[in-house]
DOSELUM-784211 format. One record per residue: x, y, z of N, C-alpha, C, O in turn; residue number from 1; residue in one letter. Coordinates in nm, 3 decimals. Atoms other than C-alpha are relative to their C-alpha. Example, Ala and Ser with C-alpha at 12.3 -4.5 7.8 and 13.67 -1.06 7.14 Angstrom:
2
REC    neast   nnorth      nup   caeast  canorth     caup    ceast   cnorth      cup    oeast   onorth      oup  num  residuo
REC    0.089   -0.119    0.000    1.230   -0.450    0.780    0.090    0.120    0.000    0.194    0.118    0.066    1        a
REC   -0.082   -0.119   -0.006    1.367   -0.106    0.714   -0.077    0.109    0.073   -0.026    0.220    0.090    2        s
***
This chain:
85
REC    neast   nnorth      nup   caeast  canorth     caup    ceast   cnorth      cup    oeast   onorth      oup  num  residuo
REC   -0.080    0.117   -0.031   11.967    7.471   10.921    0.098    0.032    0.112    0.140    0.146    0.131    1        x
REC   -0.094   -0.026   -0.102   12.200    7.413   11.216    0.110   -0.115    0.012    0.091   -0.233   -0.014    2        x
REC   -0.094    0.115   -0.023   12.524    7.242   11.295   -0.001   -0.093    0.099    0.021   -0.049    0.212    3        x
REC    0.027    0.055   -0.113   12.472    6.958   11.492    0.106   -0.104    0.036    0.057   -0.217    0.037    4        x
REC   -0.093    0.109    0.042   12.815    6.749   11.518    0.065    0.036   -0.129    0.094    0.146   -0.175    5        x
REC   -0.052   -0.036    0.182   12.939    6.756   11.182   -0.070   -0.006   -0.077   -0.022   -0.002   -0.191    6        x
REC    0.079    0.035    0.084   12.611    6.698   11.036   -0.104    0.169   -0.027   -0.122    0.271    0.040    7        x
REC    0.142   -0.161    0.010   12.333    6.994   10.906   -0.137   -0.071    0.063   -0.184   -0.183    0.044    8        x
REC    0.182    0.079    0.001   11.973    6.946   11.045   -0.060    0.089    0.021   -0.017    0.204    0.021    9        x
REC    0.080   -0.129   -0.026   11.683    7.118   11.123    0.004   -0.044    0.158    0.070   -0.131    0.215   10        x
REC   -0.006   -0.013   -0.109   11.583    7.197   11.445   -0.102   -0.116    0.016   -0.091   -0.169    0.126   11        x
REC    0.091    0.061   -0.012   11.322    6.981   11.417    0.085   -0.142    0.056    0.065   -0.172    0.174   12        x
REC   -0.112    0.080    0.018   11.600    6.681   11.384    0.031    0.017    0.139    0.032   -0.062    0.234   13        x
REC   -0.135   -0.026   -0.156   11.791    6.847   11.667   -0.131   -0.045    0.125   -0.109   -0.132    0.210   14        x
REC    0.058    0.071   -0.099   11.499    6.789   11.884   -0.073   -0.114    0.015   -0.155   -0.136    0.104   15        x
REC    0.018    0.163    0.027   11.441    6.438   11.780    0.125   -0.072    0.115    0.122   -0.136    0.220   16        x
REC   -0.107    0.074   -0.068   11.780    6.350   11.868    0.024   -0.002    0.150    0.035   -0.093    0.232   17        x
REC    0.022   -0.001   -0.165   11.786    6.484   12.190   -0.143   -0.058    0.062   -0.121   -0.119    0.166   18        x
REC    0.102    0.070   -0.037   11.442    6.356   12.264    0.038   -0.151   -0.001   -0.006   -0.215    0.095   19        x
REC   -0.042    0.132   -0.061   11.597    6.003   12.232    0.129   -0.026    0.053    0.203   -0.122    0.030   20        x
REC   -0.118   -0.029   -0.061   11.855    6.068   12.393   -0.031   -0.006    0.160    0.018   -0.088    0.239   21        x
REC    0.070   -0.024   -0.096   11.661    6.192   12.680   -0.057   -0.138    0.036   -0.018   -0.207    0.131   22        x
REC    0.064    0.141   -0.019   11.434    5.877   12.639    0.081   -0.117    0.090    0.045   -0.176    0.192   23        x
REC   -0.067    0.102   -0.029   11.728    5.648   12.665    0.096   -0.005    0.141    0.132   -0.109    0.196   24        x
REC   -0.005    0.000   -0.103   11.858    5.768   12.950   -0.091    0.016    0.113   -0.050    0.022    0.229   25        x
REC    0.074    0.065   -0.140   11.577    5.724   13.174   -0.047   -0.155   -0.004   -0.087   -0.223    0.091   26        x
REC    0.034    0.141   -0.026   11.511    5.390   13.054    0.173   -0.066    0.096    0.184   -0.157    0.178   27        x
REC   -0.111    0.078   -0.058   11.883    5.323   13.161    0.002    0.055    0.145    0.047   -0.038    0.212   28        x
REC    0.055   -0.049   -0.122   11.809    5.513   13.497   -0.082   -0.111    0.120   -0.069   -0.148    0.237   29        x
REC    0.123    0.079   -0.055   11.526    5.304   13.566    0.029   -0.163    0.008   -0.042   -0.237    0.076   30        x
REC    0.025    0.101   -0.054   11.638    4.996   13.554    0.131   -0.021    0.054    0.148   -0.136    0.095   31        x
REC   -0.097    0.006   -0.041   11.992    5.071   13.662   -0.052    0.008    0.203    0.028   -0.017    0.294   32        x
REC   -0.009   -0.055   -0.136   11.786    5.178   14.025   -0.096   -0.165   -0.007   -0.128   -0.209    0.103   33        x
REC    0.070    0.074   -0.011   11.587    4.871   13.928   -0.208    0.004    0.033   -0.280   -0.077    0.091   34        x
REC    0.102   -0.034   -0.033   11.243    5.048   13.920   -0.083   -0.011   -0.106   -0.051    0.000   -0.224   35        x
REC    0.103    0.032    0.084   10.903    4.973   13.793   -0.055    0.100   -0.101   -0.021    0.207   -0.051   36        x
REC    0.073   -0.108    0.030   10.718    5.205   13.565   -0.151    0.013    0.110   -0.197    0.126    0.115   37        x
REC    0.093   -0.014   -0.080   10.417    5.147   13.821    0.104    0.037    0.108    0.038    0.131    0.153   38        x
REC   -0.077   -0.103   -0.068   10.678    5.288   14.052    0.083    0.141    0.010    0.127    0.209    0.103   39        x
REC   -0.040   -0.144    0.088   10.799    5.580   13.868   -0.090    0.081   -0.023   -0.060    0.200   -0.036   40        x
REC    0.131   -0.060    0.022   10.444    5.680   13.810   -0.049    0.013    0.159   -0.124    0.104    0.194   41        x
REC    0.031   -0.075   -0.157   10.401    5.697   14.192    0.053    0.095    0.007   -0.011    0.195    0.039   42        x
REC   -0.098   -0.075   -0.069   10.671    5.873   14.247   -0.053    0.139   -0.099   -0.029    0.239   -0.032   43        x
REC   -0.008   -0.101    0.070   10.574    6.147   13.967   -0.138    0.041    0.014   -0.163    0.157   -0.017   44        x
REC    0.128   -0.059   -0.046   10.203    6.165   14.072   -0.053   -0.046   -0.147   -0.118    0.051   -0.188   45        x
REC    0.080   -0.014    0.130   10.068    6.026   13.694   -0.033   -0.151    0.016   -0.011   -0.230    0.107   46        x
REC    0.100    0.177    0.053    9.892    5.690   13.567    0.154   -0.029   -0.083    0.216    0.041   -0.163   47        x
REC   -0.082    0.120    0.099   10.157    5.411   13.441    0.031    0.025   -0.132    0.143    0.044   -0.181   48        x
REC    0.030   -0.056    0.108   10.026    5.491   13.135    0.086    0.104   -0.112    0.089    0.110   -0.235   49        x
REC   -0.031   -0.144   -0.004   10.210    5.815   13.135    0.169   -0.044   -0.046    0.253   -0.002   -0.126   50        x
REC   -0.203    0.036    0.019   10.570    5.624   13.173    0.044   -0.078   -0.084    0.160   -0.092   -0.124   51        x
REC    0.021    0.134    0.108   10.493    5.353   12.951    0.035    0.124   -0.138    0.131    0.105   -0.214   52        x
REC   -0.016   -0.074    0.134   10.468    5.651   12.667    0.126    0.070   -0.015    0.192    0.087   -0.117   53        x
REC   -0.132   -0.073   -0.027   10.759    5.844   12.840    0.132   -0.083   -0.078    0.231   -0.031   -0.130   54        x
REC   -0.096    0.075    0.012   10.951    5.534   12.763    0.055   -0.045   -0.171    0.157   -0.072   -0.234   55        x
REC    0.005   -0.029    0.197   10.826    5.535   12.377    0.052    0.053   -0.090   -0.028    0.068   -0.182   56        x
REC   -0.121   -0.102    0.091   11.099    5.728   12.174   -0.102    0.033   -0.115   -0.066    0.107   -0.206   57        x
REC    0.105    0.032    0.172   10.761    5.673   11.889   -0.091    0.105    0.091   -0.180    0.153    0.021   58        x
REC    0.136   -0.078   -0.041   10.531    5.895   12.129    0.089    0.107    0.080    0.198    0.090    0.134   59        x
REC   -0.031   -0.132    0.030   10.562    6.264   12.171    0.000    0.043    0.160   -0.100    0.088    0.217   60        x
REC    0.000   -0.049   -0.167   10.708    6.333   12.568    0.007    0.104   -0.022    0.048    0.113   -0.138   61        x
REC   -0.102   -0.113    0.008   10.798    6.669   12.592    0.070    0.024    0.156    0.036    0.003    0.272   62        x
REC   -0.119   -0.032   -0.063   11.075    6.768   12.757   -0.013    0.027    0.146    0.037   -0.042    0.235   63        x
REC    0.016    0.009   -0.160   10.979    6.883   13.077   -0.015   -0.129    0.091    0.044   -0.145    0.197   64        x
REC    0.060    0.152   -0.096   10.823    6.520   13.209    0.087   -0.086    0.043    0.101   -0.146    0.149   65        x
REC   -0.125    0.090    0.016   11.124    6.351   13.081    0.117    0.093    0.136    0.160    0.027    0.230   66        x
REC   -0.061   -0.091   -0.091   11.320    6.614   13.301   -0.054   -0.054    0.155    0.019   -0.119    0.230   67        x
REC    0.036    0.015   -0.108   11.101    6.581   13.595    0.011   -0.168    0.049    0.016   -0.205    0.166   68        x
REC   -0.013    0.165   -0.025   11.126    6.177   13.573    0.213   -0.026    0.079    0.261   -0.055    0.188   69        x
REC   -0.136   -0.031    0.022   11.515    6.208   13.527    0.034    0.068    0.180    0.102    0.015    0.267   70        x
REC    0.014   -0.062   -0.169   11.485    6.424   13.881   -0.018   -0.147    0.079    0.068   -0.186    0.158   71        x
REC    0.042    0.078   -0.123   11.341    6.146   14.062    0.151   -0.111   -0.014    0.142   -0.174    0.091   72        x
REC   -0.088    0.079    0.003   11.692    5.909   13.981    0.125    0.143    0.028    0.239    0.095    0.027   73        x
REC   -0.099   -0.029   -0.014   11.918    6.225   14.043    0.113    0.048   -0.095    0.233    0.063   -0.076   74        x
REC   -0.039   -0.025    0.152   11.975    6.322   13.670   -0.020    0.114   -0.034   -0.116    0.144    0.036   75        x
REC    0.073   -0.129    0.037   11.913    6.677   13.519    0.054   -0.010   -0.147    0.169   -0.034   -0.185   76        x
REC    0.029   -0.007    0.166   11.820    6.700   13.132    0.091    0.162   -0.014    0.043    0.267    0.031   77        x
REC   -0.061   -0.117    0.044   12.063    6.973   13.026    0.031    0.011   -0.209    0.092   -0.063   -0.287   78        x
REC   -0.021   -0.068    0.160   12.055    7.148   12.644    0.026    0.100    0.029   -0.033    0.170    0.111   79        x
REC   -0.100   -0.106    0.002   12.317    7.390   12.579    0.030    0.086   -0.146    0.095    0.022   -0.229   80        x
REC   -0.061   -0.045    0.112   12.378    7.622   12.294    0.136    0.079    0.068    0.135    0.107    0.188   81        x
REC   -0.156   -0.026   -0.014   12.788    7.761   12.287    0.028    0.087   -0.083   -0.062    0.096   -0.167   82        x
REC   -0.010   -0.074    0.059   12.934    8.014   12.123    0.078   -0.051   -0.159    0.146   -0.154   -0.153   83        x
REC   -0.067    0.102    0.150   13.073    7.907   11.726    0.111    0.068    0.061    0.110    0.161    0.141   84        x
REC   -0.138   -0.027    0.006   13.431    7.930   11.720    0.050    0.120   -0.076    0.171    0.144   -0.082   85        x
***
């Protein structure tokens, strides 16, 4: 188990949360620059398809894609562990 906030979880948890976390800021990215997912999928070299799922918090991105998407608006996906007090 790990402390995540004031709460216990697993890691499993911990990378849920950050996975929609991640999610939700490229949907707010994307339409803050006002961009298509058929334009986001140019720009990243994949099928539509690809951003449409990216965008899915229910389907399994991993981390890197979401990262490399996040790049194209000028964003960098940062996870940090700190030292306990």
């Amino acid at each position: 188990m790990l402390y995540y906030g004031s709460h216990m979880t697993t890691v499993r948890n911990l990378k849920g949360d950050v996975d929609k976390r991640a999610y939700h800021k490229l949907y707010l990215a994307m339409r803050e620059a006002g961009m298509t997912n058929v334009q986001l999928a140019r720009k990243l070299g994949c099928d539509e398809k690809e951003v449409r799922r990216m965008l899915d918090p229910r389907h399994p991105t991993k981390l890197p894609m979401i990262k490399e998407a996040l790049d194209v608006f000028g964003q960098r996906l940062v996870v940090s562990v700190e030292e306990a007090a």
